[in-house]
N, C-alpha and C positions, 0 to 999 in steps of 0.2 A: 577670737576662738571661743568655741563655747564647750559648756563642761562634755566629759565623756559620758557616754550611756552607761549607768550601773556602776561606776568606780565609787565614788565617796571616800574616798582618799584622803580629800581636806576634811572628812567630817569623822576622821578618824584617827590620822597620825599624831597634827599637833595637840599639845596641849591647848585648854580654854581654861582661863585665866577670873574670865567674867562669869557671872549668874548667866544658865541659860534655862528658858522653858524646861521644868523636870530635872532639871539641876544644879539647882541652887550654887553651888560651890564651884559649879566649870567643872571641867573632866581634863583627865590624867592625857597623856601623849599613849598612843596603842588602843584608846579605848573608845569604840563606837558611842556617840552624841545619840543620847536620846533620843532628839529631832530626825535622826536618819531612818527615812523608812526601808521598806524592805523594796521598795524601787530604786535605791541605793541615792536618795534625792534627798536635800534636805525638807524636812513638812516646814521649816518657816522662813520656806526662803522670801526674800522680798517685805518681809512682816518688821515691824517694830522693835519685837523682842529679840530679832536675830544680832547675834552681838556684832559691835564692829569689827573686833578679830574676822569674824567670820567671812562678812561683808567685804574688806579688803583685800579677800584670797581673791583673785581673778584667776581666771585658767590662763595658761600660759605654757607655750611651746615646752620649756625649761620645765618648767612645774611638775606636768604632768606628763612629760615623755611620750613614748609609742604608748603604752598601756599599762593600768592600774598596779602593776607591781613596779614600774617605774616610778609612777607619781607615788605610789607610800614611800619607796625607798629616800627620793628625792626628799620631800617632806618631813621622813623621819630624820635626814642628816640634819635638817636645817634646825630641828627641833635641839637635838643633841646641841649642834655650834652655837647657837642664840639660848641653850640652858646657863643660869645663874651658877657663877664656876668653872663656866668650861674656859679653855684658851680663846677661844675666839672671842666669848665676853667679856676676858679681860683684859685685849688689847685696847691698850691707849689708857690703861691704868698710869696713876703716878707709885711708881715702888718707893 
């Protein structure tokens, strides 16, 4: 599967964690990546400095849905259940 035309979805829902080009500190979850141009593409994609996070999103049936309000919604749950705190991060804790 290859990315959808104009969505950036993944370059916008989750959080990034890592330094990226023009953002030193990674970015929040909701908040458009520097890198993302206005062709809704990321500008480093395939480059070096792209983080691994980033790199490891593949598009994917799931992922991205019929269309770009699908793929943020999808994305942003996933951000929420893998956020530090939530239930889902802390199943398999020992109480």
């Amino acid at each position: 599967m290859n990315c959808r035309d104009a969505c950036g979805a993944c370059c916008i829902a989750p959080s990034i964690t890592s330094p990226i080009p023009g953002m030193p500190d990674g970015k929040p979850a909701g908040v458009p990546c520097v890198q993302l141009g206005k062709d809704m593409r990321c500008k480093i994609f395939g480059q070096p400095e792209r983080p691994d996070f980033c790199a490891g999103l593949q598009p994917s049936v799931e992922m991205c849905g019929e269309n770009r309000g699908q793929a943020i919604a999808w994305l942003s749950e996933l951000e929420t259940l893998t956020a530090p705190g939530s239930q889902a991060g802390r199943r398999g804790e020992s109480t």
